[in-house]
Backbone as JSON Lines, residues from 0, in Angstrom:
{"i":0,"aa":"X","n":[40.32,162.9,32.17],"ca":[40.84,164.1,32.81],"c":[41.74,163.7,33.99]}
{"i":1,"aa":"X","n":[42.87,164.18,34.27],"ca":[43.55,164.44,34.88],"c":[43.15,164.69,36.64]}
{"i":2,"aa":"X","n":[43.05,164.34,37.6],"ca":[43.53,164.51,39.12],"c":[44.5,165.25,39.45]}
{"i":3,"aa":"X","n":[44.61,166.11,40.22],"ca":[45.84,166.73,41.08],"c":[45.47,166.86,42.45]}
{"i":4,"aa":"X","n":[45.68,165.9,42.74],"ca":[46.04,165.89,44.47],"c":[47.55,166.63,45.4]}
{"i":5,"aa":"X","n":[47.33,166.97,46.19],"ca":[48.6,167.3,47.14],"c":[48.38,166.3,48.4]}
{"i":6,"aa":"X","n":[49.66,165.97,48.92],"ca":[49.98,165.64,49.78],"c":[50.71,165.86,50.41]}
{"i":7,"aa":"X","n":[51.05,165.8,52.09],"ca":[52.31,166.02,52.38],"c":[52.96,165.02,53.55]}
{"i":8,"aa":"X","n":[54.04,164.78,53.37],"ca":[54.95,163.48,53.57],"c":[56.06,163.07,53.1]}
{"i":9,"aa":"X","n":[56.21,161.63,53.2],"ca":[57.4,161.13,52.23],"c":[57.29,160.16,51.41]}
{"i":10,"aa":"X","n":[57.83,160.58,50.35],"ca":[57.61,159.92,49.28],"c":[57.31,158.73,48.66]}
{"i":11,"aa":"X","n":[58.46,157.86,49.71],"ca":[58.54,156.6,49.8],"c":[57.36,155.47,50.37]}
{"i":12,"aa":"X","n":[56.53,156.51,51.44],"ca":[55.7,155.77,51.74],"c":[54.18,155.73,51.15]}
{"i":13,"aa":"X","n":[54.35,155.6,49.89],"ca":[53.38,156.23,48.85],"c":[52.96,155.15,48.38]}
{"i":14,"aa":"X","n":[51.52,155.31,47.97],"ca":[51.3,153.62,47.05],"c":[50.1,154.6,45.77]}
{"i":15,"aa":"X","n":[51.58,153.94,44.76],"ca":[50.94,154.47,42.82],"c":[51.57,153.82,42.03]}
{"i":16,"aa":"X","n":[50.86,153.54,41.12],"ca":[51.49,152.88,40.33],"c":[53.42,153.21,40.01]}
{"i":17,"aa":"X","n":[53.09,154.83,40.14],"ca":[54.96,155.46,39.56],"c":[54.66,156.0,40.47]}
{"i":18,"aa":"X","n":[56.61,156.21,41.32],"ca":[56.76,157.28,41.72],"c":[57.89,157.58,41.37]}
{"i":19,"aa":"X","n":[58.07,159.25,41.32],"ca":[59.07,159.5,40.27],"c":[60.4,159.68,41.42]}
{"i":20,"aa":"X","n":[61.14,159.59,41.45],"ca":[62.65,159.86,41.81],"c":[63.46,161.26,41.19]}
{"i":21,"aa":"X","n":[63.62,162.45,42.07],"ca":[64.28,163.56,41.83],"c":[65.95,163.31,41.81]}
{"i":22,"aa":"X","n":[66.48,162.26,40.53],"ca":[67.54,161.53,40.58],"c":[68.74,162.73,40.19]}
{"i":23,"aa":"X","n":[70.22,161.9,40.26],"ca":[71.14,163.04,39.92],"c":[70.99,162.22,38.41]}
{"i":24,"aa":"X","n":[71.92,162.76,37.79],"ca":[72.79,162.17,36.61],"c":[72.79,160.8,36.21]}
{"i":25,"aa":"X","n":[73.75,160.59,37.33],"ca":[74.19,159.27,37.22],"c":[73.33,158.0,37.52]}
{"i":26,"aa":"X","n":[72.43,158.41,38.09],"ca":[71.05,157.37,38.09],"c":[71.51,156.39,39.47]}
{"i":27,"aa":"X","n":[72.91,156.6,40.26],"ca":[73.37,155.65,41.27],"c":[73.1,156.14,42.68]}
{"i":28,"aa":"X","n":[71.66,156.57,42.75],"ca":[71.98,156.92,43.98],"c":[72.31,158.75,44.42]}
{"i":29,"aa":"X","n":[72.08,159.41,45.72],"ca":[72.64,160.26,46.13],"c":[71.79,160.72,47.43]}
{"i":30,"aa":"X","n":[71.4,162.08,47.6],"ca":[70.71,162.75,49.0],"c":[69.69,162.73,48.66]}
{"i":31,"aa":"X","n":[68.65,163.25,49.65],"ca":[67.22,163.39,49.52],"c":[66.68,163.15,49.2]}
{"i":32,"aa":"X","n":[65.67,163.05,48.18],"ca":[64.76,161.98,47.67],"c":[64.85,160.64,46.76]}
{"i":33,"aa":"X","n":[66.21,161.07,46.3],"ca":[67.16,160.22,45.32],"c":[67.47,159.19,46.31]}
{"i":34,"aa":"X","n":[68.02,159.47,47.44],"ca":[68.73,158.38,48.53],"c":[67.82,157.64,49.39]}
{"i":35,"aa":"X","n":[66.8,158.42,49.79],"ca":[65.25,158.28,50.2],"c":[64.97,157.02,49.28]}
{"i":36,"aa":"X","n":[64.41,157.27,48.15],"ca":[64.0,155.9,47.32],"c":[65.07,154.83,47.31]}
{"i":37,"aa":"X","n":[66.31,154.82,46.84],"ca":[67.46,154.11,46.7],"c":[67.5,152.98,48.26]}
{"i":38,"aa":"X","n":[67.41,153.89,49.32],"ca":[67.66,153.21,50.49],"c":[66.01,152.16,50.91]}
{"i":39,"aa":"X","n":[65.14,152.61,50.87],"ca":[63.71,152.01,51.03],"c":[63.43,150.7,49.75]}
{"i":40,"aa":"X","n":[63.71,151.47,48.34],"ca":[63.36,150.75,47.66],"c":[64.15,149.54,47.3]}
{"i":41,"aa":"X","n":[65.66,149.39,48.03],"ca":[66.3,148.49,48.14],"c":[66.8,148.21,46.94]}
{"i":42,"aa":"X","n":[68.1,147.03,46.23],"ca":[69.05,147.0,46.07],"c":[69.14,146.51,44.2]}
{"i":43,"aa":"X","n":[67.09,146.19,43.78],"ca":[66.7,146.23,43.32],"c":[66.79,147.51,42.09]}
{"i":44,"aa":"X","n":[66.63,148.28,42.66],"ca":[66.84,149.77,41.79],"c":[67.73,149.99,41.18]}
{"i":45,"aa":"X","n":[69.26,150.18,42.57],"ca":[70.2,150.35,41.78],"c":[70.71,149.53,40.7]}
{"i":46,"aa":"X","n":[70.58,148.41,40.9],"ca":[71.16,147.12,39.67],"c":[70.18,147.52,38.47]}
{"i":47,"aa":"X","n":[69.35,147.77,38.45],"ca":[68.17,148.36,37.01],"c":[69.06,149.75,36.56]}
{"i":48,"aa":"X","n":[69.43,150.16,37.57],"ca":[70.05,151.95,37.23],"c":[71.37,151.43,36.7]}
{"i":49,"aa":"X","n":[72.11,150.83,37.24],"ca":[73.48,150.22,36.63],"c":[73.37,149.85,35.15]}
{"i":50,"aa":"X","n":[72.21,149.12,35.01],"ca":[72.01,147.98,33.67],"c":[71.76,149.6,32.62]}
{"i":51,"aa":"X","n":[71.18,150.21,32.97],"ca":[71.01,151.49,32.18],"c":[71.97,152.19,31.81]}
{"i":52,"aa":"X","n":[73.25,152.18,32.89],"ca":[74.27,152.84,32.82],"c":[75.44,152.39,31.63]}
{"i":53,"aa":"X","n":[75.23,151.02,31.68],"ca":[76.26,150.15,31.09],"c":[75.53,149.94,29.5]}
{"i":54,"aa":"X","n":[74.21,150.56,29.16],"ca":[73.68,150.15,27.96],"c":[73.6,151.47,27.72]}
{"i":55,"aa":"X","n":[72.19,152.14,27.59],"ca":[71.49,153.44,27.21],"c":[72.27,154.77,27.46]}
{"i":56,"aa":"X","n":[72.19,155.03,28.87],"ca":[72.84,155.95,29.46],"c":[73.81,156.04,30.14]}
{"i":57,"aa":"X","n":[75.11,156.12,29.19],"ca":[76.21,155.16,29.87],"c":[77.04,156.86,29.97]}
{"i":58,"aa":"X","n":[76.43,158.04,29.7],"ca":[76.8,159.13,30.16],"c":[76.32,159.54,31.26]}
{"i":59,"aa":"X","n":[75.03,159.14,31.59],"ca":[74.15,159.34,32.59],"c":[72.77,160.25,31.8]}
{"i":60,"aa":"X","n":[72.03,160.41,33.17],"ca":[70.23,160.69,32.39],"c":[70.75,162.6,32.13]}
{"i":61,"aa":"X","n":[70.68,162.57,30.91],"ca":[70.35,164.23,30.56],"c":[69.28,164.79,32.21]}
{"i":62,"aa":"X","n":[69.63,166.33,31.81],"ca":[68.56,167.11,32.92],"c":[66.83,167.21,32.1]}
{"i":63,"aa":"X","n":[66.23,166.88,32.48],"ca":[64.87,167.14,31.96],"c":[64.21,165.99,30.91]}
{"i":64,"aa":"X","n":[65.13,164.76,31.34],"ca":[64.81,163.82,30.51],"c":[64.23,162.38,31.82]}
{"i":65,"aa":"X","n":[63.78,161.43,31.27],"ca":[63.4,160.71,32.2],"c":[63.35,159.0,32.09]}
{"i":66,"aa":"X","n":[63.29,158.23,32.89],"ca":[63.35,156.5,32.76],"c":[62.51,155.59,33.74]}
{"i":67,"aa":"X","n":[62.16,155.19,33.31],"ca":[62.13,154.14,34.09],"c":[62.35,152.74,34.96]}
{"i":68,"aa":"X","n":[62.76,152.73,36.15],"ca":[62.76,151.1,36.7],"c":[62.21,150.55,37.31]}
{"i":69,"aa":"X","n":[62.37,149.31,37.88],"ca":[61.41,148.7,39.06],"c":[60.9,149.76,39.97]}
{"i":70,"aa":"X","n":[60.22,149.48,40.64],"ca":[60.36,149.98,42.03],"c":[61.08,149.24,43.72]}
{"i":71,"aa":"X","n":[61.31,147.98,42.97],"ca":[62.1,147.27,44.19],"c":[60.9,147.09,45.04]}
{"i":72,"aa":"X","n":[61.22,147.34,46.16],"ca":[60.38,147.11,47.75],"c":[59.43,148.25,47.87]}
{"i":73,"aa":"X","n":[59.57,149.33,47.12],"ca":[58.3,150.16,47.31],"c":[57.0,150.29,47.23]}
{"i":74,"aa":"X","n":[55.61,151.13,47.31],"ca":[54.49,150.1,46.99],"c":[54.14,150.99,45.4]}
{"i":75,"aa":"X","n":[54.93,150.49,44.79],"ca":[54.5,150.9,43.23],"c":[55.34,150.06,42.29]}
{"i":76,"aa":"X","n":[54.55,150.22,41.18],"ca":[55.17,149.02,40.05],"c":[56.44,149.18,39.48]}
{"i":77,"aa":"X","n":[56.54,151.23,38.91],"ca":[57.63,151.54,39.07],"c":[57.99,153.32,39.17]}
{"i":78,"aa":"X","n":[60.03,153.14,39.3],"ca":[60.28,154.17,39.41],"c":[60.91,155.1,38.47]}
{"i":79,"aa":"X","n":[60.1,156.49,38.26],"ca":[60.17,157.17,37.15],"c":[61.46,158.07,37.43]}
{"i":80,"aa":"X","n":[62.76,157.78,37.06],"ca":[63.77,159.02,36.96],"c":[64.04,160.31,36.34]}
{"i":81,"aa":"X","n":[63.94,161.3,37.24],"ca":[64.1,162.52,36.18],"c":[65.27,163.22,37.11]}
{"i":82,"aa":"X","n":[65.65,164.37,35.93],"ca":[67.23,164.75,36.52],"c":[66.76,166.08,36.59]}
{"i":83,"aa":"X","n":[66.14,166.88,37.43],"ca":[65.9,168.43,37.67],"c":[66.94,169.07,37.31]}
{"i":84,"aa":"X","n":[66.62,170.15,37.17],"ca":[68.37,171.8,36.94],"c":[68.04,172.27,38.21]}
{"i":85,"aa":"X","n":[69.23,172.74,38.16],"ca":[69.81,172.96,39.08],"c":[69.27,174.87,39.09]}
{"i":86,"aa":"X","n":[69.09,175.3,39.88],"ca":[68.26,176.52,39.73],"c":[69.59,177.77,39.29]}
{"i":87,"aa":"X","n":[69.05,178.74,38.57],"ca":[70.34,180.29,38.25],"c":[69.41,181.28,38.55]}
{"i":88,"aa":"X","n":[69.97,181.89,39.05],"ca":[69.45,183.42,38.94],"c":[69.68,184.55,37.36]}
{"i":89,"aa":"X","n":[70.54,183.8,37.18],"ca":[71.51,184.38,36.2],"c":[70.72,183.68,34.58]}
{"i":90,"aa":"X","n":[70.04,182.19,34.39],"ca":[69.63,181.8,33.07],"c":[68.2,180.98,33.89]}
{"i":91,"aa":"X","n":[67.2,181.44,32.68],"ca":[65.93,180.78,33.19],"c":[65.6,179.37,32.68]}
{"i":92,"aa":"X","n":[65.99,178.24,33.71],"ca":[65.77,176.8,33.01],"c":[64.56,176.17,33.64]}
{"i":93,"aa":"X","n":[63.71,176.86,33.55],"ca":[62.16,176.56,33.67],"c":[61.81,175.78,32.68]}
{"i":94,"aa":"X","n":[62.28,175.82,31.85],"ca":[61.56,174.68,30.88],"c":[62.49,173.04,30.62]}
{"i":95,"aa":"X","n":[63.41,172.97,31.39],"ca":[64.1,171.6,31.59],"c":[63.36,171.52,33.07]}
{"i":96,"aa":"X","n":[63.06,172.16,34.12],"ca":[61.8,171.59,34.89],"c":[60.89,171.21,34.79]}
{"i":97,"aa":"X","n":[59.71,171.98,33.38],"ca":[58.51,171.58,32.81],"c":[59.11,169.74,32.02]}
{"i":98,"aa":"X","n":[60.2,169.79,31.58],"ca":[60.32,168.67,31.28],"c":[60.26,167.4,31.75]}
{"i":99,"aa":"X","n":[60.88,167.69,32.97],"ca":[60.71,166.55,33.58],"c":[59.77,165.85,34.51]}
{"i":100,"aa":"X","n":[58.58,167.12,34.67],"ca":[57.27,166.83,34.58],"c":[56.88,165.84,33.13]}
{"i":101,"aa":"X","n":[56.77,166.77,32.04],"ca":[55.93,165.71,30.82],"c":[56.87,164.83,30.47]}
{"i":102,"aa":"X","n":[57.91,164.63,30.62],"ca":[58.46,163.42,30.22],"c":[58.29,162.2,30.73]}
{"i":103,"aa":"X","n":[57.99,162.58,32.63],"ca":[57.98,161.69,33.59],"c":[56.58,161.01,33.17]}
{"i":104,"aa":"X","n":[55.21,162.03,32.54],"ca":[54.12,161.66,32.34],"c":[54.44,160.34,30.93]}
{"i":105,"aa":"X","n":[54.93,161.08,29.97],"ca":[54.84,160.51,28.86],"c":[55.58,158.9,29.22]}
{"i":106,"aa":"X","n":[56.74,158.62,30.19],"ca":[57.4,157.05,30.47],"c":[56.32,156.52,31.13]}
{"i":107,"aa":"X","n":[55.13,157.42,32.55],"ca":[54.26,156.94,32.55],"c":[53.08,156.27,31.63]}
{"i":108,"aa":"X","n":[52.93,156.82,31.15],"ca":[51.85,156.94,29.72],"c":[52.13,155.7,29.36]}
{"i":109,"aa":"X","n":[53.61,155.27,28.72],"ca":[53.73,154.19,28.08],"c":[54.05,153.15,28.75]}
{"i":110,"aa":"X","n":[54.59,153.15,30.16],"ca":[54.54,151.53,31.19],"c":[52.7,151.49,31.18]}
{"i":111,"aa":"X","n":[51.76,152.28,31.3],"ca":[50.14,151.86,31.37],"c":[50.11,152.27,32.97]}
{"i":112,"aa":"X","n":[50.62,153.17,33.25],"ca":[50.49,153.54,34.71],"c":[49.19,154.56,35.04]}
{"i":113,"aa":"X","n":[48.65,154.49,35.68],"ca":[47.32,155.68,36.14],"c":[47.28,156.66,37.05]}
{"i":114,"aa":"X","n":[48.61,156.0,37.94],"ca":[48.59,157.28,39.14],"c":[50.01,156.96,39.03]}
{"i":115,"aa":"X","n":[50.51,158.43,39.6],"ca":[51.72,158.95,39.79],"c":[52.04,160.12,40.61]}
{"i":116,"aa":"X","n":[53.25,159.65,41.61],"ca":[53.28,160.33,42.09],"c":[54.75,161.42,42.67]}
{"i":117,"aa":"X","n":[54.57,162.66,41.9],"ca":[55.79,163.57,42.17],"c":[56.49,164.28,43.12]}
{"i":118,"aa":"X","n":[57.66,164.24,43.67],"ca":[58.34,165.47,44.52],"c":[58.29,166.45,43.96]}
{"i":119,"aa":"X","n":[59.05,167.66,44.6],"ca":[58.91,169.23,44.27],"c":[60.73,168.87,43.84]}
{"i":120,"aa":"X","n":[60.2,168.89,42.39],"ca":[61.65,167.93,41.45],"c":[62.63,169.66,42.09]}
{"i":121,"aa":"X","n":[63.76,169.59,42.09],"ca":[64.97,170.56,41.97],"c":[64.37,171.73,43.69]}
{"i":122,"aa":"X","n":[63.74,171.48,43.99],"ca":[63.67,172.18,45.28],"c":[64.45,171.92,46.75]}
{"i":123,"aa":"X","n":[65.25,170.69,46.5],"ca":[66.23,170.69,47.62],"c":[67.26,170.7,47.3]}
{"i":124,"aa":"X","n":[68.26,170.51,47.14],"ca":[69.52,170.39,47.24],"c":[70.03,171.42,45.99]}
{"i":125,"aa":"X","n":[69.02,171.49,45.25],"ca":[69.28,171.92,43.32],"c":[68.64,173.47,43.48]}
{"i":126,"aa":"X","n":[68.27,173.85,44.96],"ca":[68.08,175.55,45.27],"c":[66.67,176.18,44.53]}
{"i":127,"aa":"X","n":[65.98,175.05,44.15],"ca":[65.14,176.22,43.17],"c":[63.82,176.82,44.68]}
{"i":128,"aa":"X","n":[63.01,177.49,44.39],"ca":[62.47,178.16,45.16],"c":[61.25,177.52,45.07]}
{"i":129,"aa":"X","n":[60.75,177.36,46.18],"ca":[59.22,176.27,45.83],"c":[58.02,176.79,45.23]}
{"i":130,"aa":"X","n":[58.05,178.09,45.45],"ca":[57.03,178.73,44.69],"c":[56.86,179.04,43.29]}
{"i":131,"aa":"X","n":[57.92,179.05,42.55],"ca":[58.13,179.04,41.49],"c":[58.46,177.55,41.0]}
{"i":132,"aa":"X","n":[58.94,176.5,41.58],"ca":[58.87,174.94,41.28],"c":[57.22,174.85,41.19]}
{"i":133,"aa":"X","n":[56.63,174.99,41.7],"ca":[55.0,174.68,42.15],"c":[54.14,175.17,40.83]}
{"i":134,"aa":"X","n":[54.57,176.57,40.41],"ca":[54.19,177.15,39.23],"c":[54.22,176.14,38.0]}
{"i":135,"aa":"X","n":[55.67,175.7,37.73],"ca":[56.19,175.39,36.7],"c":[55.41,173.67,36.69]}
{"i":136,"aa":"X","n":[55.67,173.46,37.88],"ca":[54.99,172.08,38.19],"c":[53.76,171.81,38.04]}
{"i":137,"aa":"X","n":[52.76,172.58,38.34],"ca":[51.28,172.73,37.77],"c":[50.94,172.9,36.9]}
{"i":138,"aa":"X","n":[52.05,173.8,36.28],"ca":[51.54,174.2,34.47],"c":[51.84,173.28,33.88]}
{"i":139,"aa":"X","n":[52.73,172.65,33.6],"ca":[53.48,171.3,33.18],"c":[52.08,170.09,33.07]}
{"i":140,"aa":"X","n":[51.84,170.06,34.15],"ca":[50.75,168.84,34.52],"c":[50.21,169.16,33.88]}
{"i":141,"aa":"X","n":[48.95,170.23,34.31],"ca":[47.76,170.55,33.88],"c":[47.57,170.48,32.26]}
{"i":142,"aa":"X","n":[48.83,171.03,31.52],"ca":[48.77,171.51,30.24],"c":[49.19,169.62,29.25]}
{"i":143,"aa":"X","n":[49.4,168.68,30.45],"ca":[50.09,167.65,29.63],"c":[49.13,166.58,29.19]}
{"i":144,"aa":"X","n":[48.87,165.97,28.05],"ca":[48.5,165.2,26.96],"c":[48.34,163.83,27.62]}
{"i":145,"aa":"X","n":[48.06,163.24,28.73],"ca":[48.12,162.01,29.26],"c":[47.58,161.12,29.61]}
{"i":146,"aa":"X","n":[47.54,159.94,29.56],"ca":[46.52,159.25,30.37],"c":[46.03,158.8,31.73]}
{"i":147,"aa":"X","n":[47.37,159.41,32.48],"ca":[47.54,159.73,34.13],"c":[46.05,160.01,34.92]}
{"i":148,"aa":"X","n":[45.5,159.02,35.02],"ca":[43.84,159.47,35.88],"c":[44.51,160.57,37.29]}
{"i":149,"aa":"X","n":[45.56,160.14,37.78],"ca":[46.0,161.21,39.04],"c":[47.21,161.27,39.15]}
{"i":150,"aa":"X","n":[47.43,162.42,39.54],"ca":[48.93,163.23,39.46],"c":[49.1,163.79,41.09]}
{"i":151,"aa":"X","n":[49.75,163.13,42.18],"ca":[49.82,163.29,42.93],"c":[51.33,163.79,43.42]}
{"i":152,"aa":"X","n":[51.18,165.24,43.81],"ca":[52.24,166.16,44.42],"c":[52.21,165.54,46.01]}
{"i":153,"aa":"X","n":[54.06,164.93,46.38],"ca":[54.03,164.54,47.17],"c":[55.48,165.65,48.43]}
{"i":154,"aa":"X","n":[54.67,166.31,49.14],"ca":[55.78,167.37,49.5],"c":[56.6,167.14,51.09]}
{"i":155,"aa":"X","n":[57.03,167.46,51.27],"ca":[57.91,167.01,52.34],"c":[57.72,168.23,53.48]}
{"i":156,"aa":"X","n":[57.64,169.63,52.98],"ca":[57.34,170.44,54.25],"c":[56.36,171.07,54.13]}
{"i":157,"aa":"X","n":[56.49,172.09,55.11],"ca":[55.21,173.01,55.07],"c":[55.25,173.9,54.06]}
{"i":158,"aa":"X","n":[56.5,174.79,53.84],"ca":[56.62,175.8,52.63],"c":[56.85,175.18,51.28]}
{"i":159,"aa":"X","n":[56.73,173.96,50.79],"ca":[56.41,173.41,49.92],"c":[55.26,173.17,49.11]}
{"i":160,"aa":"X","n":[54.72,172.49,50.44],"ca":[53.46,172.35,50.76],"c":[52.23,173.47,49.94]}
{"i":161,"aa":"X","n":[51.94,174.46,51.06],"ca":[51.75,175.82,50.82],"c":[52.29,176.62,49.34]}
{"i":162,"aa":"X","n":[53.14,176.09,48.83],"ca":[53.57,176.85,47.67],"c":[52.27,175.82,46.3]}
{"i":163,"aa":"X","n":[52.56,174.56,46.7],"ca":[51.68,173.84,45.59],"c":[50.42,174.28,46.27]}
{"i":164,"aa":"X","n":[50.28,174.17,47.12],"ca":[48.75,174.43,47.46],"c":[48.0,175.56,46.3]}
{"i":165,"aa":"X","n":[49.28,176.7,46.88],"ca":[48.5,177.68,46.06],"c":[48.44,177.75,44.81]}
{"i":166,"aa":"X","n":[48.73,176.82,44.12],"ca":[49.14,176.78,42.4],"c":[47.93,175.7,42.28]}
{"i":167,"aa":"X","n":[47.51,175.02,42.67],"ca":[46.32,174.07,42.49],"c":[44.87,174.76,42.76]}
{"i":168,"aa":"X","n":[44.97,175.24,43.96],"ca":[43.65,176.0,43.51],"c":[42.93,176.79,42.28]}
């Protein structure tokens, strides 16, 4: 069975086997938690994200799909990439969010990882609303097929925070 812990902090200073990276596209880097890992986890990453670029994903990572690389200098073995959507008012892509929850599980699953640990994927920069990220993010977990002993929500503020809170109880 499955663990769901919350926490709140930063990401980077996390020790699990995975921690996942709320990456863009292009897997090179960018703001917030993407740049967060990139800059901590050192220089390591990006050259794994390059080697990906120039082989596999030489379009870049689909939204709701996911990878894995080192983790470089961080304290985990490795780092799980997923590409959140970008939030609409206008089309409901709740389920390329649920994705990149179970996908992130399933690259876990198969490196032999046991703990992992997630941001509030598409809640900064990508506009989605944390309370409804938190929803989608719990159901995702809870409902996923894995061998993940713990699934650790790692949040950065208070209204984040508070939004998973209330979806875990």
């Amino acid at each position: 069975m499955t663990t769901l812990t919350l926490t709140q902090g930063d990401i980077t200073r996390e020790h699990a086997d995975a921690l996942v990276n709320a990456a863009n596209s292009s897997l090179l880097g960018g703001g917030g938690v993407d740049g967060a890992i990139h800059r901590r986890g050192g220089p390591e990453i990006l050259a794994e994200c390059r080697r990906l670029r120039a082989s596999h994903y030489g379009k870049g990572l689909a939204t709701g799909q996911a990878v894995a690389t080192t983790a470089g200098r961080l304290n985990a073995r490795w780092v799980i990439h997923t590409v959140g959507p970008v939030f609409s008012h206008e089309e409901d892509r709740s389920e390329l969010l649920s994705s990149c929850y179970r996908e992130s599980l399933r690259v876990a699953d198969e490196l032999g990882a046991r703990t992992i640990a997630f941001p509030a994927i598409s809640t900064g920069a990508y506009g989605w609303p944390p309370q409804d990220a938190a929803r989608v993010a719990v159901e995702a977990v809870r409902v996923a097929d894995t061998a993940v002993g713990e699934v650790r929500f790692v949040l950065f503020d208070d209204r984040t925070y508070e939004a998973f809170a209330a979806q875990v109880r």
